[in-house]
N, CA, C and O of each residue as an XYZ file, in Angstrom:
424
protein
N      -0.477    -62.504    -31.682
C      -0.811    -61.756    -30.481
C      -2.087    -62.363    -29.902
O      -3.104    -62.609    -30.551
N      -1.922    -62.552    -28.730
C      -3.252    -63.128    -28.187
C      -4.594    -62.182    -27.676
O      -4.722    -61.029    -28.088
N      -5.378    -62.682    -26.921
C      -6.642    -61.107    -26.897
C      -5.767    -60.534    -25.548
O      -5.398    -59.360    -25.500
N      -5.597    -61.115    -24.900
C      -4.965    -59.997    -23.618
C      -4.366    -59.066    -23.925
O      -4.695    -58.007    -23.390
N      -3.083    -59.061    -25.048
C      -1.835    -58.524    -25.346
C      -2.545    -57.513    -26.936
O      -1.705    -57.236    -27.792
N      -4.043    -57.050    -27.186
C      -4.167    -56.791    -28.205
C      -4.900    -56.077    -27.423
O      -5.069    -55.032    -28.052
N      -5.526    -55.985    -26.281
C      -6.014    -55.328    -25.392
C      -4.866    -54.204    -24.981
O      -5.462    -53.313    -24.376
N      -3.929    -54.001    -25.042
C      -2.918    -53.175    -24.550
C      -2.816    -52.193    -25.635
O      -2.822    -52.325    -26.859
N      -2.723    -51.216    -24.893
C      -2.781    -49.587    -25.623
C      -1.143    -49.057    -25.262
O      -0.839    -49.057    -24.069
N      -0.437    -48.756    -25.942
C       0.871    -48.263    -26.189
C       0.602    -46.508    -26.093
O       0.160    -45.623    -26.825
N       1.267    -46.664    -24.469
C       1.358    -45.274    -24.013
C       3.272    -45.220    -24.191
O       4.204    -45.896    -24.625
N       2.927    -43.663    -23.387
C       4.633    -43.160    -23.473
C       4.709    -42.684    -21.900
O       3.737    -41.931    -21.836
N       5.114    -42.692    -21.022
C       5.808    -41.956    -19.764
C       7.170    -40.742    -20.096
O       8.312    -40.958    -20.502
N       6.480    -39.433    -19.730
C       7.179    -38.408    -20.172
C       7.977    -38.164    -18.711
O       7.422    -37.413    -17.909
N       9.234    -38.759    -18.349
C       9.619    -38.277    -17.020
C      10.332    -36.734    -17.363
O      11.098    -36.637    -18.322
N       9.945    -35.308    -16.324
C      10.847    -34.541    -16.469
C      11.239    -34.300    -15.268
O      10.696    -34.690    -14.234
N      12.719    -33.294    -15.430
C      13.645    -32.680    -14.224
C      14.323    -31.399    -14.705
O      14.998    -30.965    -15.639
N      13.786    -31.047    -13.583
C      14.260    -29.329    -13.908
C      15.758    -28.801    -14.310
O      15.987    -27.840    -13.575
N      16.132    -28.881    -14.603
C      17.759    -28.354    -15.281
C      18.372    -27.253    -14.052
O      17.673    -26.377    -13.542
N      19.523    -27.450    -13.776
C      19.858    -26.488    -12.768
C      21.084    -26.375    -13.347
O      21.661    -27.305    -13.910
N      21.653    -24.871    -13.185
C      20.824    -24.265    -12.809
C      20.179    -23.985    -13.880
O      20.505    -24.268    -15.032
N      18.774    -23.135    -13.330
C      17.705    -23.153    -14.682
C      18.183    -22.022    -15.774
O      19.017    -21.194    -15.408
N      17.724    -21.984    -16.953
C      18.596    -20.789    -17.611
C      17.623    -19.678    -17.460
O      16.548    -19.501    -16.888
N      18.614    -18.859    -18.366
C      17.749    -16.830    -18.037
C      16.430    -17.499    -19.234
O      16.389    -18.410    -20.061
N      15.540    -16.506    -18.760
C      14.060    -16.842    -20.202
C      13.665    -15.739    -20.162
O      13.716    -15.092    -19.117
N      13.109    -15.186    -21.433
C      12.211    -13.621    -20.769
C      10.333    -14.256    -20.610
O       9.282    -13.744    -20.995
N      10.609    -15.487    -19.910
C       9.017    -16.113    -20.185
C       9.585    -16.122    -18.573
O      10.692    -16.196    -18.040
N       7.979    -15.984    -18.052
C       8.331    -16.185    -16.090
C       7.738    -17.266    -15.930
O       7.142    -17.813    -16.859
N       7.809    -17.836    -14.532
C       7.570    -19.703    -14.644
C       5.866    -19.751    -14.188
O       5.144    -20.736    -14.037
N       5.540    -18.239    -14.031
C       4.311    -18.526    -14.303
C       3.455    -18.448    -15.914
O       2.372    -18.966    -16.188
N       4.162    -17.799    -16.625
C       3.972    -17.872    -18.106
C       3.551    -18.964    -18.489
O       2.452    -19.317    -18.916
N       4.908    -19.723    -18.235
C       5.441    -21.502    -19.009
C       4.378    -21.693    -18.071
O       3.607    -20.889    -18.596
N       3.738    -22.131    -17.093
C       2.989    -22.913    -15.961
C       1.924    -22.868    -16.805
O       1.366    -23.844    -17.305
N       1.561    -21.351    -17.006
C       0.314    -21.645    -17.450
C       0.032    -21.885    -18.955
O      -1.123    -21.998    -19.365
N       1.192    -21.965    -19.828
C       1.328    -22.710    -21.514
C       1.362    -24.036    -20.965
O       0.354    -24.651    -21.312
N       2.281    -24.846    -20.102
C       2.044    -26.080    -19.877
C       0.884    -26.577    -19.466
O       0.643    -27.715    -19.868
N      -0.200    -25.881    -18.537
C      -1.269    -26.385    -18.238
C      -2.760    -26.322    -19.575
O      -3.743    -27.061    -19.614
N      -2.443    -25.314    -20.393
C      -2.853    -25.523    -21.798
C      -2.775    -26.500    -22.298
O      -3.719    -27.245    -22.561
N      -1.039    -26.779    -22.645
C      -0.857    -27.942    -23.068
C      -1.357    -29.176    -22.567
O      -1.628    -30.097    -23.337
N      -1.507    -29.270    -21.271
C      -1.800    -30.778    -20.646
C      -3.574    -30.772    -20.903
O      -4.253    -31.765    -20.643
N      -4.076    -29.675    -21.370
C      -5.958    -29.847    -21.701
C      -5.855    -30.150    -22.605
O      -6.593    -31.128    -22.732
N      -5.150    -29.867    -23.849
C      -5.224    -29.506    -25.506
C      -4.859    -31.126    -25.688
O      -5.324    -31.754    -26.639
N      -3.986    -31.750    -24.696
C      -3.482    -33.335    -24.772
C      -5.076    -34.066    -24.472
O      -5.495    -35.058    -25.068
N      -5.633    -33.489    -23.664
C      -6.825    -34.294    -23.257
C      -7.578    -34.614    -23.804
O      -8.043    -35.750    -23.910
N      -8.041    -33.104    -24.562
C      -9.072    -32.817    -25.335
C      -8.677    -33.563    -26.710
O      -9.580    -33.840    -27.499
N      -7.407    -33.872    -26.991
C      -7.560    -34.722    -28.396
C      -7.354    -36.027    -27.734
O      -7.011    -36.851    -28.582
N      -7.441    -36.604    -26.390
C      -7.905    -37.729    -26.209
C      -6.184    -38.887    -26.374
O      -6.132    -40.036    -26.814
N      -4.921    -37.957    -25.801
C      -3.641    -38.523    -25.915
C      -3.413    -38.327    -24.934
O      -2.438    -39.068    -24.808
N      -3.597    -37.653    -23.580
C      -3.437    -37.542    -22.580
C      -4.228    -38.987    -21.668
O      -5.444    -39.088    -21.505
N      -3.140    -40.041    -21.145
C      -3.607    -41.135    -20.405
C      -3.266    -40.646    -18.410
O      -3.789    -41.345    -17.542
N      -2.784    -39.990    -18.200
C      -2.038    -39.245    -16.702
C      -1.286    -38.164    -16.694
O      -0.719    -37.898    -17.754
N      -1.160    -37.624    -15.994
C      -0.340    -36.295    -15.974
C      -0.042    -35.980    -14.260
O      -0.719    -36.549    -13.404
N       1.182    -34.892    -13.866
C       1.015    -34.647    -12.782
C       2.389    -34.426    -11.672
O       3.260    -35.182    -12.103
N       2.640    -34.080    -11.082
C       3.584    -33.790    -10.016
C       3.726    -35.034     -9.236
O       2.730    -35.565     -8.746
N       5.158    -35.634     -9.063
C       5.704    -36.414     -7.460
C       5.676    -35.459     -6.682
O       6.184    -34.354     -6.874
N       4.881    -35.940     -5.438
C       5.156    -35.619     -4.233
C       5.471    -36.063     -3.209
O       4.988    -37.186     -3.358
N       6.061    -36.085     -1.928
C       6.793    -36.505     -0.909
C       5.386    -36.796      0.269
O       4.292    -36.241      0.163
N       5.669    -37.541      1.084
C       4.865    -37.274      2.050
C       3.989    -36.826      2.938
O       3.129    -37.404      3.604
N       4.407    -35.431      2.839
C       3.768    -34.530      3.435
C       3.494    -33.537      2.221
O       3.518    -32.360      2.580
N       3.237    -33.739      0.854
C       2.458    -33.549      0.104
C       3.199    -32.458     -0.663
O       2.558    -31.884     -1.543
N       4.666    -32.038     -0.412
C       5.907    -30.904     -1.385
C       6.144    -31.525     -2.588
O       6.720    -32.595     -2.390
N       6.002    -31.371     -3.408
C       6.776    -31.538     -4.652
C       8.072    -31.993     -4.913
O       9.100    -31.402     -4.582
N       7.998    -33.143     -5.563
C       9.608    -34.009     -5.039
C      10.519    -32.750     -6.679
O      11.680    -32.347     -6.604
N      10.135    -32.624     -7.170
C      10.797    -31.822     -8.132
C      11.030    -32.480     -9.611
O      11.817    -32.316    -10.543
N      10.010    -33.242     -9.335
C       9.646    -34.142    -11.059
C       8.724    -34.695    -11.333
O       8.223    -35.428    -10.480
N       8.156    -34.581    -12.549
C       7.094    -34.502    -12.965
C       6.787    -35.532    -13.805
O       7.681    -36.295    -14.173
N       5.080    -35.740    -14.347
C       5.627    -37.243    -15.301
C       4.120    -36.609    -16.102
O       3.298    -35.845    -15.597
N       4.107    -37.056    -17.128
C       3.148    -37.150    -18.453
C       3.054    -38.086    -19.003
O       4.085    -38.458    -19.562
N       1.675    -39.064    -19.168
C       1.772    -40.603    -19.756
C       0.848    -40.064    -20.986
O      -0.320    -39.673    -20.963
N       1.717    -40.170    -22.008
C       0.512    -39.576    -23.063
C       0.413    -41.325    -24.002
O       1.125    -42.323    -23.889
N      -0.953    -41.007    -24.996
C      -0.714    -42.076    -25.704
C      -0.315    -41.812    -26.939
O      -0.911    -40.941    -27.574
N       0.900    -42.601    -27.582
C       1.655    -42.368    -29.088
C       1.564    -44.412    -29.708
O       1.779    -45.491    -29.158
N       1.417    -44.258    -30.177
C       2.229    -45.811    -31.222
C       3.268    -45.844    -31.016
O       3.764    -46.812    -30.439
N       4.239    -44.413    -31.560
C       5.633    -44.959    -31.760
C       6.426    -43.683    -31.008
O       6.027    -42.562    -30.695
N       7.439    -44.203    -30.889
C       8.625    -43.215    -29.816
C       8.860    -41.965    -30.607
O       9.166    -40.867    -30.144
N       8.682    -42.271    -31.825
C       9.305    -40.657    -32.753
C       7.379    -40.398    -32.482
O       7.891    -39.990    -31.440
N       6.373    -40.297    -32.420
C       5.430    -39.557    -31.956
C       5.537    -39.006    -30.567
O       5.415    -37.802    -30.339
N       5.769    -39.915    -29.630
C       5.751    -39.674    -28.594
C       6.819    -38.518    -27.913
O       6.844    -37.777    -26.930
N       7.729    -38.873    -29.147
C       8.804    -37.737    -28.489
C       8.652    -35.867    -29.201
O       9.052    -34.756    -28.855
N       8.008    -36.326    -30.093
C       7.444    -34.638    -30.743
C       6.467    -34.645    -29.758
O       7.166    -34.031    -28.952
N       5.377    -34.838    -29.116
C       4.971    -34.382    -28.005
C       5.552    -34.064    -26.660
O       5.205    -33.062    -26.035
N       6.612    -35.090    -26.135
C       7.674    -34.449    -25.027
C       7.906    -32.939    -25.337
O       7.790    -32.060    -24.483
N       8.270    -32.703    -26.741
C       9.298    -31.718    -26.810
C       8.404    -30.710    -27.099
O       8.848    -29.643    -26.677
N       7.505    -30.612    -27.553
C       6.094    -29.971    -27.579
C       6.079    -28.796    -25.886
O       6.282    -27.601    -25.674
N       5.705    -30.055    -24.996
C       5.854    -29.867    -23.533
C       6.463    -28.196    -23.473
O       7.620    -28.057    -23.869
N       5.505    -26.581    -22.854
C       6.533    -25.805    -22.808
C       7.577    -25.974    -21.717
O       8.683    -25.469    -21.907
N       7.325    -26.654    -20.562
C       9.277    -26.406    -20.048
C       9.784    -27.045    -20.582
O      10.982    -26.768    -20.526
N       9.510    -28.184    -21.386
C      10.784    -28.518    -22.122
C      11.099    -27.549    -23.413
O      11.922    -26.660    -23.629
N      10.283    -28.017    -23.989
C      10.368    -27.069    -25.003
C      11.245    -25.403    -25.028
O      11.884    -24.822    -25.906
N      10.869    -25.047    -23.561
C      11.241    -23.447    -22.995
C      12.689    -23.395    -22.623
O      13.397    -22.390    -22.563
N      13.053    -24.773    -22.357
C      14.983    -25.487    -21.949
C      14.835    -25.446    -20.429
O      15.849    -25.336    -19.739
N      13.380    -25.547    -19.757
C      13.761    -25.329    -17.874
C      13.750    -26.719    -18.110
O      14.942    -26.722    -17.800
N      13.536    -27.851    -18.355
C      13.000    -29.137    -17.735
C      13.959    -29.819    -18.571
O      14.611    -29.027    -19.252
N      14.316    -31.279    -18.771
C      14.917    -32.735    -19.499
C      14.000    -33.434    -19.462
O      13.109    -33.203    -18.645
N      13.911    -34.650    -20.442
C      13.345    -35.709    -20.010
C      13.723    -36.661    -20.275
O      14.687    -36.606    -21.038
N      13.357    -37.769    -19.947
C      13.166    -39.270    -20.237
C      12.270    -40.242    -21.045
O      11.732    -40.919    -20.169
N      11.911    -40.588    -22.011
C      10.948    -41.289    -22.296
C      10.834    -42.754    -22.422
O      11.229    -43.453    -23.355
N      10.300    -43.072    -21.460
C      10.013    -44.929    -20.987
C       8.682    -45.238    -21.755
O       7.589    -44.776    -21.427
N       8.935    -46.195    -22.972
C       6.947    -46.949    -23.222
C       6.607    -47.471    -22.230
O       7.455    -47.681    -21.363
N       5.619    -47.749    -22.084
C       4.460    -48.069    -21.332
C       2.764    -48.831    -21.949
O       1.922    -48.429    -22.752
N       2.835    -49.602    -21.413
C       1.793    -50.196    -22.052
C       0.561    -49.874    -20.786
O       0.610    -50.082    -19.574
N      -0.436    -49.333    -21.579
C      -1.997    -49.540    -20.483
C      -2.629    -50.937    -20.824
O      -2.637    -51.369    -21.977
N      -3.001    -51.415    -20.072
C      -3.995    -52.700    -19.893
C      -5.221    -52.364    -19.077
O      -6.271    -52.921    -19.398
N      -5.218    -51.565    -18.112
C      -6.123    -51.531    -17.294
C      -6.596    -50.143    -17.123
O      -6.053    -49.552    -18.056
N      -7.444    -49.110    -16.326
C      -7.884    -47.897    -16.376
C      -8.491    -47.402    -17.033
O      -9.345    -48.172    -17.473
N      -8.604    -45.995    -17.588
C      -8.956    -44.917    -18.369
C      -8.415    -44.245    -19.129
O      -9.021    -43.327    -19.683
């Protein structure tokens, strides 16, 4: 490995999408909103959280998917944190998980 490529930090990209239709929960989506926004500090605060955050459209609406770049080593870490995630975790959301390498940023 050379120094450039040893310089690279092995993140994860958490893509989610809301499940439709969404199922019954006795949790309201402000409940989960605000366990997920826990969750996205509690990621910070142990210093695995690399981005977080809502797509939005143009005029600044919510395209209706969401993304979480946390940092893991390996895909079986990275994916007990996806599933961690409460809408996923709660069954409103799916995801995707793409690695990702950081080279550059914070």
């Amino acid at each position: 490995m050379n120094a450039k490529n040893s310089q690279r930090e092995q993140c994860w990209v958490i893509l989610s999408e809301w499940i439709e239709p969404r199922p019954a929960s006795s949790l309201s989506n402000e409940q989960v909103a605000e366990m997920h926004h826990h969750f996205i500090d509690d990621l910070d605060a142990a210093g695995l959280l690399a981005g977080a955050g809502p797509f939005i459209d143009e005029t600044g609406a919510r395209d209706g998917i969401g993304m979480v770049i946390v940092r893991a080593p390996t895909r079986v870490e990275a994916m007990t944190i996806a599933n961690r995630e409460p809408w996923i975790a709660n069954g409103f959301r799916t995801f995707k998980l793409k690695p990702w390498q950081r080279i550059a940023g914070h």
